[in-house]
DSSP file (Angstrom, degrees, kcal/mol; ACC not computed):
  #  RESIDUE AA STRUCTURE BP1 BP2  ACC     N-H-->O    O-->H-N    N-H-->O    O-->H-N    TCO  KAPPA ALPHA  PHI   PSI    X-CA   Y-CA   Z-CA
    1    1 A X              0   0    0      0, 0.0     2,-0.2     0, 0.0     7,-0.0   0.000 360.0 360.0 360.0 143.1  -52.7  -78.7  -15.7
    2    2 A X        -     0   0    0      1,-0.1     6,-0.0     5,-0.1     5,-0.0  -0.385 360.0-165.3 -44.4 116.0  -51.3  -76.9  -12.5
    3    3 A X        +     0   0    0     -2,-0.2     2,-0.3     1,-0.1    -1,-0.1   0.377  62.2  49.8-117.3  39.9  -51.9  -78.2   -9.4
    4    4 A X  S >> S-     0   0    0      1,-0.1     3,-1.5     0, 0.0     4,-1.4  -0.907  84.3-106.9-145.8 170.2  -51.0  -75.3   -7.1
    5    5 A X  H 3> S+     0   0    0      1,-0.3     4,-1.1     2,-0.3    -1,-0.1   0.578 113.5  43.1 -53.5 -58.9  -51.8  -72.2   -6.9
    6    6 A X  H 34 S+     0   0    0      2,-0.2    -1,-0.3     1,-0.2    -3,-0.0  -0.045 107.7  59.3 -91.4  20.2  -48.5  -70.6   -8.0
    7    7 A X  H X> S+     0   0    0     -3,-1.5     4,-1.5     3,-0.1     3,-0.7   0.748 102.5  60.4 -92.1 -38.7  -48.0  -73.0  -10.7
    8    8 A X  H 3X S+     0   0    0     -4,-1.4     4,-3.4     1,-0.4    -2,-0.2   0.872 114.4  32.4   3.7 -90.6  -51.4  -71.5  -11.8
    9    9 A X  H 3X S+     0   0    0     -4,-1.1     4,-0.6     2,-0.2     5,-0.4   0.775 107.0  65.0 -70.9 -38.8  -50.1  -68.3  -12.1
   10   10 A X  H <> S+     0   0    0     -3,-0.7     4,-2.6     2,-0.2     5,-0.3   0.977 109.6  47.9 -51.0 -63.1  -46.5  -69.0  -13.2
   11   11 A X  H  X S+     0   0    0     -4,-1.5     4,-5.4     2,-0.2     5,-0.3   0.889 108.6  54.1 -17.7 -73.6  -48.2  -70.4  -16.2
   12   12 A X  H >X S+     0   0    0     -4,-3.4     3,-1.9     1,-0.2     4,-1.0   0.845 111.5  40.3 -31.3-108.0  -50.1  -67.5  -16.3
   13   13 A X  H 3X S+     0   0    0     -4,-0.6     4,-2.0     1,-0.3     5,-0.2   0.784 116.6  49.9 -14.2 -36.4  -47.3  -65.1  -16.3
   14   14 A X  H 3X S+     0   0    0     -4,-2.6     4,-2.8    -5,-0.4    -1,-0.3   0.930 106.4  56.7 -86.2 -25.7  -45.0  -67.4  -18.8
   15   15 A X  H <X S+     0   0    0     -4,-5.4     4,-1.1    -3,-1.9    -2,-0.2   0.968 113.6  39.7 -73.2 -36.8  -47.9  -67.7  -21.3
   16   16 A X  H >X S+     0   0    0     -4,-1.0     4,-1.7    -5,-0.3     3,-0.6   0.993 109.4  58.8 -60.7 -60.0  -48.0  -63.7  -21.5
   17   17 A X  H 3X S+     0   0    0     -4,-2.0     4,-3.0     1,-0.3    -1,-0.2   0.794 104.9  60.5 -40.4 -26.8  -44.3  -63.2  -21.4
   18   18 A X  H 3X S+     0   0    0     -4,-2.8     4,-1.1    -5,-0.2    -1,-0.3   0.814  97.4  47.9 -18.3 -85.3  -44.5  -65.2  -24.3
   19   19 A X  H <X S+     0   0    0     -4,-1.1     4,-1.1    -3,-0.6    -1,-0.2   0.383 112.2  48.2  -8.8 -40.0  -46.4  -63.4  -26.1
   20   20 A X  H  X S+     0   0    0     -4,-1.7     4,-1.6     2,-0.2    -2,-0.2   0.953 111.2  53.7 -97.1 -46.9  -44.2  -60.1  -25.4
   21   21 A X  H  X S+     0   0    0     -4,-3.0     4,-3.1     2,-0.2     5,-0.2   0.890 112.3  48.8 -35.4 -54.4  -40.9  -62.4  -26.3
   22   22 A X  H >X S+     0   0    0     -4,-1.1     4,-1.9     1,-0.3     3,-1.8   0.869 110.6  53.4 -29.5 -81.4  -42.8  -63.3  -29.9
   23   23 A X  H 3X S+     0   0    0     -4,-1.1     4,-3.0     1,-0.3    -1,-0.3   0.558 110.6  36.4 -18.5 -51.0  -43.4  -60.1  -30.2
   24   24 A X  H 3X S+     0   0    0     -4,-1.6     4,-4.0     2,-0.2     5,-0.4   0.973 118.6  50.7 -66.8 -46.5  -39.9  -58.6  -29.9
   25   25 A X  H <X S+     0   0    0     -4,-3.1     4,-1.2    -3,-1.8     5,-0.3   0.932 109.7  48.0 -63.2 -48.6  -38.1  -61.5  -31.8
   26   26 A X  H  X S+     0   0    0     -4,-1.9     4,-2.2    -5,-0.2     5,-0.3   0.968 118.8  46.9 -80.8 -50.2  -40.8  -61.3  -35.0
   27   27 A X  H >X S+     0   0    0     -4,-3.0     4,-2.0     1,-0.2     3,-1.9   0.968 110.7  49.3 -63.5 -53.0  -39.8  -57.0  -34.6
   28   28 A X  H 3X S+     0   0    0     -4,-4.0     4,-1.0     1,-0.2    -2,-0.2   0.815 116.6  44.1 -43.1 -24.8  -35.8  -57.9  -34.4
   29   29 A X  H 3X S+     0   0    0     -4,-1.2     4,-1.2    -5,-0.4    -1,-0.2   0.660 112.2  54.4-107.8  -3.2  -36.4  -60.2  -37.7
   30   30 A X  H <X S+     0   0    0     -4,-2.2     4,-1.1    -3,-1.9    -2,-0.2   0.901 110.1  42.1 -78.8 -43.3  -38.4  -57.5  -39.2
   31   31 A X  H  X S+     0   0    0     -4,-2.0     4,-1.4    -5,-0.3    -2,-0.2   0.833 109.3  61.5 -80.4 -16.1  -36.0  -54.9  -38.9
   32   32 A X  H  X S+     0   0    0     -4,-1.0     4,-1.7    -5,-0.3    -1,-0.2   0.926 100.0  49.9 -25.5 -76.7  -33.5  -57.2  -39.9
   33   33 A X  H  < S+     0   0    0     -4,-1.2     4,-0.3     1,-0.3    -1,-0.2   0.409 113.5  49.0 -81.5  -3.2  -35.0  -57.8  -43.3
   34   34 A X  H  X S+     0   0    0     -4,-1.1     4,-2.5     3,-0.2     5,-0.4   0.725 109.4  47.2 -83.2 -30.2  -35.3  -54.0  -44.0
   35   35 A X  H  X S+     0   0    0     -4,-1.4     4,-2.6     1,-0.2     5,-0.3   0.984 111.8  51.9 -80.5 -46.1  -31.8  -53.3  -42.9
   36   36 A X  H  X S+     0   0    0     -4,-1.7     4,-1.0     2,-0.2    -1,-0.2   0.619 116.0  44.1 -97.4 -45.4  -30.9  -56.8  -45.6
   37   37 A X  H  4 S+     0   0    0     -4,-0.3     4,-0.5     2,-0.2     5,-0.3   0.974 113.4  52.0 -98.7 -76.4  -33.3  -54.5  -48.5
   38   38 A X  H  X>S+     0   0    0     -4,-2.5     4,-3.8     1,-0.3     5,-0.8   0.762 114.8  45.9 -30.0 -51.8  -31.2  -50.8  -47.3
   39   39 A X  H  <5S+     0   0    0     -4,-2.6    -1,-0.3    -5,-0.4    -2,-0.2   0.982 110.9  50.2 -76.1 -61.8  -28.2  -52.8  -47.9
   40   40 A X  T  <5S+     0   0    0     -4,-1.0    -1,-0.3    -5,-0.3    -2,-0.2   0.905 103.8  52.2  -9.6 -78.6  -29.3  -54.0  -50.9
   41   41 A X  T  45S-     0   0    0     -4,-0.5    -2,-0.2     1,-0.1    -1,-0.2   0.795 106.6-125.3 -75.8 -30.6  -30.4  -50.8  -52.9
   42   42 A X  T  <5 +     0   0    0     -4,-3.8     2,-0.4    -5,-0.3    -3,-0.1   0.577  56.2 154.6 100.2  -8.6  -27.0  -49.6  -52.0
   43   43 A X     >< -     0   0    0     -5,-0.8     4,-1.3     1,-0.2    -1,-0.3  -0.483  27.1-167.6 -52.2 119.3  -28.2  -46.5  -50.3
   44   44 A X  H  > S+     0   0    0     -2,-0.4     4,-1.8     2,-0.2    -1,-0.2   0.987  93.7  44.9 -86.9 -52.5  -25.2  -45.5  -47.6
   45   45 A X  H  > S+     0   0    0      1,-0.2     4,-1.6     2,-0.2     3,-0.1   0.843 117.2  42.5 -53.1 -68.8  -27.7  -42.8  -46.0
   46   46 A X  H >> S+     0   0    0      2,-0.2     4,-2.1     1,-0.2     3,-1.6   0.933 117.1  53.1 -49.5 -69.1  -31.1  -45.4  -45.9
   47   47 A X  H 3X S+     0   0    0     -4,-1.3     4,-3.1     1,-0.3    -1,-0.2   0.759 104.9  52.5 -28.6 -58.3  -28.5  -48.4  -44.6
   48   48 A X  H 3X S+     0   0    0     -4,-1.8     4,-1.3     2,-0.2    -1,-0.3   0.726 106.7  49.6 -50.7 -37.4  -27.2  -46.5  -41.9
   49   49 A X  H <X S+     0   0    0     -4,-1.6     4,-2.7    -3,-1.6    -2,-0.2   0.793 109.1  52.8 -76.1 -31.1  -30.6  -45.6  -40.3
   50   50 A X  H  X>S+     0   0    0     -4,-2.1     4,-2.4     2,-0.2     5,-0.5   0.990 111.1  48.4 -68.5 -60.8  -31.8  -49.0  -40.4
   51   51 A X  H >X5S+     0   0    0     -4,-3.1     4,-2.1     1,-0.2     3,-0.6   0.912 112.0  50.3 -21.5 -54.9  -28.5  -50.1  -38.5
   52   52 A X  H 3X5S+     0   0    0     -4,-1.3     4,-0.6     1,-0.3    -1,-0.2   0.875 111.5  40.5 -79.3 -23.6  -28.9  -47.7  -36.3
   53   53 A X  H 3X5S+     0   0    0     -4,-2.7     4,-1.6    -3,-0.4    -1,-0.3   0.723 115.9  54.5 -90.0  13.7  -32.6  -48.3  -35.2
   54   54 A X  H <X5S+     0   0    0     -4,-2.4     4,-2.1    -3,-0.6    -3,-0.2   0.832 114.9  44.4-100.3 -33.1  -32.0  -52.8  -35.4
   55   55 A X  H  X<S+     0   0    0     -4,-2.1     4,-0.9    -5,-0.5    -1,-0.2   0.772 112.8  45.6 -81.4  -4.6  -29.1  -52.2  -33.0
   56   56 A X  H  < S+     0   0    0     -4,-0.6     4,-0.4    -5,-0.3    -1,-0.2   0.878 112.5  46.5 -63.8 -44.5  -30.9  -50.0  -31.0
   57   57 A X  H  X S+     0   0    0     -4,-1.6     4,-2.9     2,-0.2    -2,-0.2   0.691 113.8  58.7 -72.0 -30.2  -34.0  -52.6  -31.1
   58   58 A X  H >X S+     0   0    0     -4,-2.1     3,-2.2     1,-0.3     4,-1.8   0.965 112.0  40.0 -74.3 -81.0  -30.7  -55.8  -30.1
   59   59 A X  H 3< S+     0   0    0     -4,-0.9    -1,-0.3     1,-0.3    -2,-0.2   0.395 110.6  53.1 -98.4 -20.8  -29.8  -54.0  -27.1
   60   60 A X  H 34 S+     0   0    0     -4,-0.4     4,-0.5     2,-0.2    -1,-0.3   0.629 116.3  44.1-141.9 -48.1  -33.7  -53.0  -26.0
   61   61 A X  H X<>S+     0   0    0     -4,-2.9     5,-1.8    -3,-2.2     3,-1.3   0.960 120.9  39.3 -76.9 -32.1  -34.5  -57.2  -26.3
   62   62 A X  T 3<5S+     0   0    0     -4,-1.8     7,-0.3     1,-0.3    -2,-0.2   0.629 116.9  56.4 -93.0   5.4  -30.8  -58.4  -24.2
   63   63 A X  T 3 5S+     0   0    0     -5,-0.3    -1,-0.3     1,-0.1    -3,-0.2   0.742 117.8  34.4 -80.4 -23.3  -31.6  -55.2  -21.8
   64   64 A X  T < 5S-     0   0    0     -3,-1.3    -2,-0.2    -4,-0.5    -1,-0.1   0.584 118.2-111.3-113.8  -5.5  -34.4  -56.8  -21.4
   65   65 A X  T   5S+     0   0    0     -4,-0.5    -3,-0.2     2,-0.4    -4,-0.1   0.220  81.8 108.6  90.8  17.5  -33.7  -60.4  -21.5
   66   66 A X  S   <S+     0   0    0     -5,-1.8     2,-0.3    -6,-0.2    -4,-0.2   0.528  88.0  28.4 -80.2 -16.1  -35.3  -61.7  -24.7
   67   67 A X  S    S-     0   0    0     -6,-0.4     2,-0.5    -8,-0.1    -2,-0.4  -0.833 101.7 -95.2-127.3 156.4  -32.2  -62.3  -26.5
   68   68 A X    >>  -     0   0    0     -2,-0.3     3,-2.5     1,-0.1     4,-1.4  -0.744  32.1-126.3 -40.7  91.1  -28.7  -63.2  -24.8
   69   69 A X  T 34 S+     0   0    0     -2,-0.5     4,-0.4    -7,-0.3    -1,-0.1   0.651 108.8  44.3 -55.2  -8.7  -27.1  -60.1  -24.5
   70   70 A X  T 3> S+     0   0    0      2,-0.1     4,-2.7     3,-0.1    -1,-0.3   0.909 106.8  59.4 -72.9 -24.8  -23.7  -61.8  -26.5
   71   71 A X  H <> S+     0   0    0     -3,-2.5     4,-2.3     1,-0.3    -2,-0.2   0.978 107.3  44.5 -72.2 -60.0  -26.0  -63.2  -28.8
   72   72 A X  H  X S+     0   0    0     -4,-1.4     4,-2.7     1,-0.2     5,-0.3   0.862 113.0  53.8 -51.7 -15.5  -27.0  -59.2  -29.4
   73   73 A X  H  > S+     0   0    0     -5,-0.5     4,-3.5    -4,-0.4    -2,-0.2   0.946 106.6  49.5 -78.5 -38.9  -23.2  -58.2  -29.5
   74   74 A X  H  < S+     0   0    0     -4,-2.7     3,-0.5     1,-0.3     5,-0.4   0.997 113.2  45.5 -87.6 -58.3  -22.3  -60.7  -32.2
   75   75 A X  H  X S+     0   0    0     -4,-2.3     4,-3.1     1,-0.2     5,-0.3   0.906 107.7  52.2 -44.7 -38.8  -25.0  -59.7  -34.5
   76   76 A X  H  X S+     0   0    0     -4,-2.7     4,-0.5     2,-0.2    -2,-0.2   0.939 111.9  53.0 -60.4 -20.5  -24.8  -55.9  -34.3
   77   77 A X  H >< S+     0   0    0     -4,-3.5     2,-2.0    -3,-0.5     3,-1.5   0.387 113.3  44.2 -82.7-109.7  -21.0  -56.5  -35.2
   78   78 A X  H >> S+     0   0    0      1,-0.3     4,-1.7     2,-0.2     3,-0.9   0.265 109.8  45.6  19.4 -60.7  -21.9  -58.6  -38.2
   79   79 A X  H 3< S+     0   0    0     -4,-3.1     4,-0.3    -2,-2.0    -1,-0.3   0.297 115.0  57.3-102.0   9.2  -24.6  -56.8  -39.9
   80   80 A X  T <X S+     0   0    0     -3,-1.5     4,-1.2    -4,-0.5    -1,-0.2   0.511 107.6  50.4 -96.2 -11.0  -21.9  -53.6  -39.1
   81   81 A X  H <> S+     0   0    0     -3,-0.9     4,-1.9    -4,-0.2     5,-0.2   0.937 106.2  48.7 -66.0 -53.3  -19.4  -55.7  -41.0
   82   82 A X  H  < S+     0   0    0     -4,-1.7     3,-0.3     1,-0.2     4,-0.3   0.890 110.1  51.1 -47.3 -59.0  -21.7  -56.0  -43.5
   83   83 A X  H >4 S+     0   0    0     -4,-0.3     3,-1.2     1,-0.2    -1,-0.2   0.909 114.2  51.5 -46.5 -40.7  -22.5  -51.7  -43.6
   84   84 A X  H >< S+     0   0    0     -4,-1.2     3,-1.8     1,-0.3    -1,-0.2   0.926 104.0  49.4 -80.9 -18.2  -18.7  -51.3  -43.8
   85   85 A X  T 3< S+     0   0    0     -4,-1.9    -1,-0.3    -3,-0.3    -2,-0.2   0.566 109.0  59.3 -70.4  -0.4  -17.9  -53.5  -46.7
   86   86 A X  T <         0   0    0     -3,-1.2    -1,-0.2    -4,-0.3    -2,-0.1   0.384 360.0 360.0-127.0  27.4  -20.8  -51.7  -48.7
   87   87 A X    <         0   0    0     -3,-1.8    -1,-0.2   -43,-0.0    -2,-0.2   0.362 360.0 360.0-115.6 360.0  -19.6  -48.1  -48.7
């Protein structure tokens, strides 16, 4: 347990940011595992839109500090390796 005031409240504060962090990472692995089924079915149109909203969603968590922003670079290029090998 805290015992000042503003560990009180850091706590506070990290146990929500928490929460929002979950949040982002569990959407980043969601869109993930759509863009994983686009690429899949082999659709070029469907593939591409998913790319385009999970690297939108990568740069929106490291803008925001929830991922490392290299950590965001090196996936979108990856899973863009992946888009070009499959047209």
């Amino acid at each position: 347990m805290p015992n000042t005031k503003s560990a009180e409240r850091r706590m506070r504060n990290s146990a929500r940011k928490r929460l929002q962090n979950r949040s982002v990472k569990s959407r980043l692995k969601t869109l993930e595992r759509a863009y994983a089924e686009a690429l899949k079915g082999g659709k070029k149109d469907v593939s591409t839109d998913a790319f385009r909203k999970l690297s939108s969603a990568f740069d929106k968590a490291a803008k925001s500090g929830v991922v490392h922003k290299s950590k965001a670079s090196r996936r979108k290029s990856r899973l863009a390796v992946k888009l070009v090998a499959t047209k």
